[in-house]
C-alpha positions in Angstrom: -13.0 -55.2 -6.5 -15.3 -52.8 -4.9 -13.5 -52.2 -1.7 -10.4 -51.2 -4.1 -12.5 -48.8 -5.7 -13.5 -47.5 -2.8 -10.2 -46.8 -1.0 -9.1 -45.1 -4.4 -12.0 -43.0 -4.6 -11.0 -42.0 -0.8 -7.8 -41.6 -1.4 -8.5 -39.0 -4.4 -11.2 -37.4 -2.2 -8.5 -37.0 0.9 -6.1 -35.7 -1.6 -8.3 -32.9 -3.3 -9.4 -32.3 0.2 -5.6 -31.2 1.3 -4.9 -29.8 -2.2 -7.7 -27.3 -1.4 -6.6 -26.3 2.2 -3.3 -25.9 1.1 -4.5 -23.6 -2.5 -7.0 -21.2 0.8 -4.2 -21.1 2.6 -1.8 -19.6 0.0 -4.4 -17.5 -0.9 -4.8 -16.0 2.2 -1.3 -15.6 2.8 -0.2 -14.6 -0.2 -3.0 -12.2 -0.5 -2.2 -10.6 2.6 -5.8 -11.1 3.8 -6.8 -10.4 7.7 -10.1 -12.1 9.0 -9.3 -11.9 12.9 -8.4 -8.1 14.3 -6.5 -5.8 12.7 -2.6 -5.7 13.1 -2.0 -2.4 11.6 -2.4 1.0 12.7 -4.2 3.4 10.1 -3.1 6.6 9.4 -4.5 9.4 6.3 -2.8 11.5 4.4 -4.1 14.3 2.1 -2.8 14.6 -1.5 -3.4 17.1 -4.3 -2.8 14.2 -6.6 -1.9 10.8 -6.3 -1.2 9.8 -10.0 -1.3 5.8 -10.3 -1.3 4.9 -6.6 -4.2 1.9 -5.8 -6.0 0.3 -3.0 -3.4 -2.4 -1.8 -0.2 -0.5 -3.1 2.9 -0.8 -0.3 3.4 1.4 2.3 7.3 1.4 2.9 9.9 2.9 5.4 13.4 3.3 4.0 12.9 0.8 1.5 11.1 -1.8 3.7 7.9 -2.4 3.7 5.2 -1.9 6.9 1.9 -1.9 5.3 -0.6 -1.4 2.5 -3.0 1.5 1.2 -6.3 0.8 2.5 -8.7 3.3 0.5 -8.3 6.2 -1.7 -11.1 9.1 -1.7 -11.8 12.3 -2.7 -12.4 15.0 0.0 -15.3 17.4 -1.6 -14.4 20.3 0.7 -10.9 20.8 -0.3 -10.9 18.7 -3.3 -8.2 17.2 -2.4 -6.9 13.0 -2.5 -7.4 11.4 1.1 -5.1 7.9 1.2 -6.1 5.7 3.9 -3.4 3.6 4.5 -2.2 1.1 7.4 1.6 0.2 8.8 2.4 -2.3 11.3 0.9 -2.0 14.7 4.4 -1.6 16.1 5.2 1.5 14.2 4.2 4.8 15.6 4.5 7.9 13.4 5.1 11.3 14.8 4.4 15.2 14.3 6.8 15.9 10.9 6.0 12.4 8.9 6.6 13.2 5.4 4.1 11.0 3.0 5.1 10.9 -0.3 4.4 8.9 -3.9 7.1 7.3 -5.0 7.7 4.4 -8.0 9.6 1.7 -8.1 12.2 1.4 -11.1 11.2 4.3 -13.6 7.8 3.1 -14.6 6.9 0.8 -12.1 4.4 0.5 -9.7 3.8 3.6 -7.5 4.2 3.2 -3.3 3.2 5.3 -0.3 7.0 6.1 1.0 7.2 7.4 4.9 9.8 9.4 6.1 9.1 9.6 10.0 9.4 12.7 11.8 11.5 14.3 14.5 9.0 15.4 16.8 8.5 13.1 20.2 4.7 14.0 19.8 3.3 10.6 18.5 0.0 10.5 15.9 -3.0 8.9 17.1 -4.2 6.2 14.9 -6.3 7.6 12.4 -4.8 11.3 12.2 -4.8 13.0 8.7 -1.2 13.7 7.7 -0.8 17.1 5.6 2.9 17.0 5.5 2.8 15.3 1.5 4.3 15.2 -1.8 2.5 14.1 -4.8 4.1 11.9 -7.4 6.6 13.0 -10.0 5.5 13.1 -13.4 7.8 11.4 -16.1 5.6 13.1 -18.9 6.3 16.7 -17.1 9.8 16.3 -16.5 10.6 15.4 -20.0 7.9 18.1 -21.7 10.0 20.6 -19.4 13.5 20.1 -20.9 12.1 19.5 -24.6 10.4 22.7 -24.4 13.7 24.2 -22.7 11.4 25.3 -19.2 14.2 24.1 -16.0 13.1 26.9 -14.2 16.2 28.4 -13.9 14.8 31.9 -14.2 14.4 34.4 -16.9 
């Protein structure tokens, strides 16, 4: 009776064992962690506003996505928005990248969308891209034709 006891209580012990490999793995995955090197090259971009974007948002190019924001900071100097952000270590961006805020559906979650540039002059990892656009406000566009303001000229 006790050596059947004792292989159950193994058993159980062996099974929570791989239950919690399995639940770190997952994690890790899933969350998109990165404990050996770095497989991204990092990149900034400078904002006047960045309206709902967060640490960990996607970085995407033409709809697919390469990366993740890193950290968002203000610059005291300019007082301006600095976005760190990373994309995959086989993407090189050029002179002319566009960076701008976009959201997925019409309310969603707001994204770091790249639109490369022409230029053959590649960035160095770690360049501060200037070539932005802030995020479109829903509450502005809709104040703007309620009030009657298009700006279509007076």
């Amino acid at each position: 009776m006790g050596t059947n006891q004792r292989r159950v209580e193994m058993l159980v012990g062996f099974f929570v064992l791989i239950c919690m490999a399995c639940a770190g793995y997952l994690t890790i995955h899933l969350g998109e962690l990165q404990f050996f090197g770095q497989d991204s090259r990092q990149y900034k971009a400078r904002f006047s506003e960045v309206g709902g974007l967060v640490e960990g948002s996607a970085v995407r190019i033409s709809g697919v996505k390469v990366g993740r924001v890193r950290d968002i900071s203000l610059d005291r100097e300019r007082f301006a928005v600095i976005v760190t952000f990373g994309v995959a270590r086989d993407i090189q961006l050029s002179e002319g990248t566009l960076v701008s805020i976009k959201t997925t559906g019409l309310i969603g979650d707001k994204y770091l969308s790249i639109s490369p540039g022409g230029s053959g002059i590649s960035l160095e990892p770690g360049a501060t891209i200037i070539n932005t656009q802030p995020p479109v406000s829903i509450y502005d566009l809709i104040s703007k034709y309620a009030f009657g303001d298009t700006g279509g000229g007076k």
